[in-house]
N, C-alpha and C positions, 0 to 999 in steps of 0.2 A: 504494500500500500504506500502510495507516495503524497504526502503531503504540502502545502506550506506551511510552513514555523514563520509568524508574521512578527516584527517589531512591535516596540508599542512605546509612547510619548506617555507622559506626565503634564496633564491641563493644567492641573493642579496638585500641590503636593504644601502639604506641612505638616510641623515635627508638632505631636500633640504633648505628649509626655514621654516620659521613658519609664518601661516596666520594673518591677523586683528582679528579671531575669536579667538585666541589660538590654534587652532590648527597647527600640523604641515605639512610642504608637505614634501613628502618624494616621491623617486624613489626603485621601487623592481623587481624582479621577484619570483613570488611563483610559487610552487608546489603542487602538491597535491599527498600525498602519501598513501599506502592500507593501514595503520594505521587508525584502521574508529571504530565507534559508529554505531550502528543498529537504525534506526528512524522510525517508525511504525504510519502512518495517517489515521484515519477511520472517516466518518462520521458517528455522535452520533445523538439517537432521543431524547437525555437531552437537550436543550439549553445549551452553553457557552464552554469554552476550559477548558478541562481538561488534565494535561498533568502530567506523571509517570515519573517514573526511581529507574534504582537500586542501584542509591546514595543517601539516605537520607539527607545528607547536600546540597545538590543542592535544588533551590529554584525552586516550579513549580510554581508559580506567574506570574503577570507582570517581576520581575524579570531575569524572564528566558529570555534569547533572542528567544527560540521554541514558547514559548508562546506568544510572542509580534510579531513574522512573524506573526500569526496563526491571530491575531486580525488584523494587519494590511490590512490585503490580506480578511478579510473579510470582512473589512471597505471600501476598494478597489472594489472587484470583487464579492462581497456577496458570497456563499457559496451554497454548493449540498444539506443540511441537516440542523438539527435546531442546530446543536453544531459540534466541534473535537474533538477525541481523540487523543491524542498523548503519544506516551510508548518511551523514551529515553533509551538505553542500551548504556551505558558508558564506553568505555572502553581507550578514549582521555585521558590524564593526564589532571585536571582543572589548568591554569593560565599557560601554559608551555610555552606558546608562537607557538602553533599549531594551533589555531582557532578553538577549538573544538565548543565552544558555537556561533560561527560565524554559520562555516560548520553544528551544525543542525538548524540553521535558515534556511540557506539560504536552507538548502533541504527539510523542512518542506515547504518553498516558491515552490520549483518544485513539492512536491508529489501534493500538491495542483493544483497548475498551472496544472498538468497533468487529473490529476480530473477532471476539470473545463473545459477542451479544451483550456487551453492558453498559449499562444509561451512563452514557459522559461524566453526568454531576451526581451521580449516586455517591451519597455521602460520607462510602469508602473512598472514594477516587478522591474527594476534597482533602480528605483526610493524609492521604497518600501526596497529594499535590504539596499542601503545606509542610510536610517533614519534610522537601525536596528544598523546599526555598520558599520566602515570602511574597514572591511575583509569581509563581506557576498558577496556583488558583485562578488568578487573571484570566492567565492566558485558557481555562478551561473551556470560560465563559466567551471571550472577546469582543470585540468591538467596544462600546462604551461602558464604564463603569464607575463607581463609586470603591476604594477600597480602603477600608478602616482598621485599628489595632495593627495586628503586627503586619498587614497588609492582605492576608487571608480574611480578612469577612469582605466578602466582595456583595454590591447592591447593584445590577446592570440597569443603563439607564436604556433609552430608547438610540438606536446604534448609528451616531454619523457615518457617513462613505461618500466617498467622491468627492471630498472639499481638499482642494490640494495645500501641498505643505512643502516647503523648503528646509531639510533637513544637512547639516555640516557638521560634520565628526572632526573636530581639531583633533591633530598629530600627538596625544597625551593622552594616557591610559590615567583614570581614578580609580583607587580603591574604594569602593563601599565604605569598607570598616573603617577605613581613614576617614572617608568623608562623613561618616555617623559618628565617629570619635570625636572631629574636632566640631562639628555644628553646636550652635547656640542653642539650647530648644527657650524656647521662648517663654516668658513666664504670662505672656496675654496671648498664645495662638490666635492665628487668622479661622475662622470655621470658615467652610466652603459656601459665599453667598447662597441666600435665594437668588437671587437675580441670577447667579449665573446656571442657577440649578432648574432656574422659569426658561431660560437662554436654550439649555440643552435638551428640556421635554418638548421644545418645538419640533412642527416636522422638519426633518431636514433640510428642505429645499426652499425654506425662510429663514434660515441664523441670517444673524447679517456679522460677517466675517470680522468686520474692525470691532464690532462690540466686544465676539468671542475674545478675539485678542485681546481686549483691555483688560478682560478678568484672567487671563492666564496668570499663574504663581509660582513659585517653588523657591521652599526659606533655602537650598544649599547654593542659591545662585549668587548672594554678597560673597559666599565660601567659593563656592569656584571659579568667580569670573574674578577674582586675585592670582587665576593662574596665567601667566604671562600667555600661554597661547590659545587660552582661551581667549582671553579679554581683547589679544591680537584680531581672532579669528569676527567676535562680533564687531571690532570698534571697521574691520572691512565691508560684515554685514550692514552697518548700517550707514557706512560713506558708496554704499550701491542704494541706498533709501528704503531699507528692509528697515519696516518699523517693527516695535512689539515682540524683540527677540528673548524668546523665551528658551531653559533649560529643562532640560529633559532628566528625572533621577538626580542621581548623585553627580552628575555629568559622565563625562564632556559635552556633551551632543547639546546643541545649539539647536533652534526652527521656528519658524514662523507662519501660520496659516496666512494666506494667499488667496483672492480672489481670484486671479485668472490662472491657468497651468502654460498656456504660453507662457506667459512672463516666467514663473517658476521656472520654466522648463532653461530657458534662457539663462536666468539667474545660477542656476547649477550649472551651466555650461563656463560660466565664464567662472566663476567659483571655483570648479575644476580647472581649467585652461590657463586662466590667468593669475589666480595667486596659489594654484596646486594643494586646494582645498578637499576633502574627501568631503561630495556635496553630495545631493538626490535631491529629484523632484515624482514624489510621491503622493499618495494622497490618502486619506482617514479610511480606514474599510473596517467593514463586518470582521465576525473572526473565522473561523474553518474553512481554509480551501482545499478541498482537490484539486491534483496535477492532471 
C-alpha cells in the first residue's frame, strides 16, 4: 500500500503550562499541507521490520519513528504476515518543524490499520499514536485541527484545502528539546481566539486570507527568529513583500498563506534561484492520500 505522509504547519501554537512530567501543554491548531513523503507498507514472508529510504542518514532502527509504529501496532493488533516492509521516500525537510517523522508514523499506523480491517481512530491506535510522539495523533486525523495538552487531545475542525502557502526551510536544523528547554512559557498565555476559531468554521471558499494571516501565532518565534538564518531567511521574505511570516513548531520552517498560487509559485522560484532558499509552493489539504 502506498501512501502520502503529508507535512503539516502550526496556525497557531502556544506554550500553556508545563506538566509534573516535564512536559509541556500547549494549545494549537495544525494543518496539514501536500508537502508529503511517499510511504510504501507491504507484508514481508522474512520475519521483522525492515524499513528503506532514500536518505542515508536517517536511521531505519528502532530509531525511526516508521519503525516503532510498525512494532507497536504489531504488538497491539498482531499482523497479516511474518514481517513489514516499509520504503520511506523523503522529500519532508528533517527537524523543520513539519512533522515529517510524526506524519510517516502515524501513516504507517493507517496503511496498517487499513490492512488489518481496523477503524483508523479506534482508540487503541490513539493510544498507540501518542506513545510514538506528540504530533502523530494529528496526523491520524489531518487536515485541520485543534491540539491540546501534550499535543494528543486533538479537536478537528472543518478541513481547509487549496489555499496556497509559501513555505522556506532555512539551512539550520532545531532541536525540539532545545527549543522546549529554553522557551519562556508565559505566565498570561494567548488562548486561541474566537475570532479566529468563527475564521476557521467558515466554509472554505470564504476565509479571507489576510485576516487568516493576522491571527497566525507561535510563542517559539521571539526564540527562533534570534537565529541568524532564520531571521536572515524572513528579513529576505519580507524585502520580496511577503507579509505575515509566520513559524511553523519549534522551527525552522518559515510560511505565509497567499492568495494567488501564481504568485507563490513565482515566489519559490526565485527563493530557490536567487538566494538558494529550500522554498515550496504548496497549498493546505485534507489528510489521507492514496498514491
Amino acid at each position: 500500500m502506498k501512501l502520502l505522509s503529508l507535512a503539516k504547519l502550526n496556525l497557531y501554537l502556544e506554550i500553556i503550562g508545563r506538566e509534573s512530567d516535564g512536559y509541556h501543554q500547549i494549545e494549537s491548531i495544525m494543518q496539514t499541507i501536500s508537502l508529503s513523503d511517499r510511504v510504501e507498507v507491504e507484508p514481508s514472508d522474512t520475519p521483522g521490520i525492515f524499513v528503506s529510504s532514500n536518505l542515508p542518514s536517517l536511521p531505519t532502527d528502532e530509531r525511526n519513528l516508521a519503525y516503532k509504529a510498525a512494532k507497536l501496532f504489531i504488538e497491539k493488533f498482531g499482523w497479516i504476515s511474518e514481517g513489514v516492509k516499509i520504503i520511506l521516500e523523503k522529500n519532508i525537510p528533517l527537524a523543520s518543524g513539519m512533522g515529517g517523522g510524526s506524519s510517516n508514523a502515524a501513516t504507517v499506523l493507517i496503511a496498517m490499520a487499513i490492512m488489518c480491517g481496523i477503524d483508523i481512530l479506534n482508540s487503541f491506535m490513539l493510544e498507540i499514536a501518542s506513545r510514538i510522539g506528540c504530533d502523530v495523533p494529528f496526523f491520524l486525523y489531518g487536515g485541520t485541527a485543534i491540539a491540546r495538552g501534550k499535543g494528543t487531545e486533538i479537536t478537528p475542525l472543518p478541513p481547509l484545502e487549496g489555499i496556497p502557502v509559501l513555505v522556506v526551510v532555512p539551512d539550520v536544523e532545531v532541536s525540539t528539546r532545545w527549543a522546549y528547554k529554553n522557551i519562556v512559557v508565559p505566565l498570561y498565555p494567548f488562548r486561541i481566539p474566537s475570532i479566529l476559531l468563527n475564521i476557521l468554521n467558515k466554509n472554505n471558499k470564504i476565509i479571507d486570507i489576510k485576516e487568516l494571516n493576522r491571527f497566525l501565532f507561535n510563542r517559539f518565534a521571539s526564540l527562533i527568529l534570534k537565529i541568524p538564518k532564520v531571521k536572515e531567511a524572513k528579513d529576505i521574505l519580507e524585502s520580496l513583500g511577503v507579509e505575515n511570516v509566520a513559524l511553523s513548531g519549534s522551527g525552522p520552517t518559515l510560511f505565509s498563506l497567499q492568495e494567488d498560487k501564481e504568485k507563490c509559485d513565482r515566489l519559490a522560484k526565485i527563493l530557490r534561484e536567487k538566494f538558494n532558499l529550500r522554498a515550496f509552493s504548496v497549498e493546505l489539504a485534507r489528510g489521507l492520500i492514496h498514491v
